[in-house]
N, C-alpha and C positions, 0 to 999 in steps of 0.2 A: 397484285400480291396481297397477301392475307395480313391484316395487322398486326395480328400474332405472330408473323413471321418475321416482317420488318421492326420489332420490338426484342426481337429476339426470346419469346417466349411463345409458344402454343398450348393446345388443349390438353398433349399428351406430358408437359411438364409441368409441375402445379407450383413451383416459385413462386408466380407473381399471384397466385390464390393463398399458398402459405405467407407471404408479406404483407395480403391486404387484413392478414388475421393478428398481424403481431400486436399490434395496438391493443384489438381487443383482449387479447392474452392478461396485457397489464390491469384491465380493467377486471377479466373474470378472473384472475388468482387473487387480487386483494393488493394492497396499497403495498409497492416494492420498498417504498424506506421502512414500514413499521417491520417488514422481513428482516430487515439490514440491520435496525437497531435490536430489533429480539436477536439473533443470531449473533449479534454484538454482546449483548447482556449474557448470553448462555455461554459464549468465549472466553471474558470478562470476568466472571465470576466471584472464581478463585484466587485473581490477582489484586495486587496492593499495589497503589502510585508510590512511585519514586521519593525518597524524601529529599525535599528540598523545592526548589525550582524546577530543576535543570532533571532531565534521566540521565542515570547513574553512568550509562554509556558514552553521555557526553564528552564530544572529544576535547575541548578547551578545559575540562573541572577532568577528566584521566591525563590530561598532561600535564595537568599543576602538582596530578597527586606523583603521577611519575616523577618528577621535578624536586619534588620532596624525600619522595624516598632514597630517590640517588643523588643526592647533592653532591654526599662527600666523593662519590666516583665522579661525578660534571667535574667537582669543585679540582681533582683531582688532575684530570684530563686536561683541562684547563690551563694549570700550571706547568705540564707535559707539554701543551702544545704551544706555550708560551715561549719555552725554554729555543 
């Protein structure tokens, strides 16, 4: 039997000739992190870091703010379910 055949690839499909090219790909397109970090930089741009520590999305510093802003309804509720 043909090796190409018990490997599961022959002549007439070129997988295992397109795979032994991947590597090289990385080499002739150029260095994939500096891609990564330019495309970074160009996304990036426009935008400004968070102030503070924390991003502003953070879920422990929007619970505290939530926390504050509804007290008087917690504080409320509270005494509701105290009762």
């Amino acid at each position: 039997m043909d090796a190409g055949l018990r490997e599961g690839t022959k002549e007439k499909m070129p997988l295992a000739r397109l795979w032994q090219l991947v590597p090289g790909y990385g080499i002739w397109d150029g260095p994939t992190e500096s891609h990564i970090s330019t495309a970074a930089r160009l996304i990036l741009k426009d935008y400004v870091p968070a102030p503070g520590l924390w991003p502003t999305e953070w879920v422990p510093a929007r619970l505290a703010a939530a926390r504050v802003k509804y007290a008087d309804a917690l504080a409320e509720k509270e005494m509701t379910d105290a009762r």
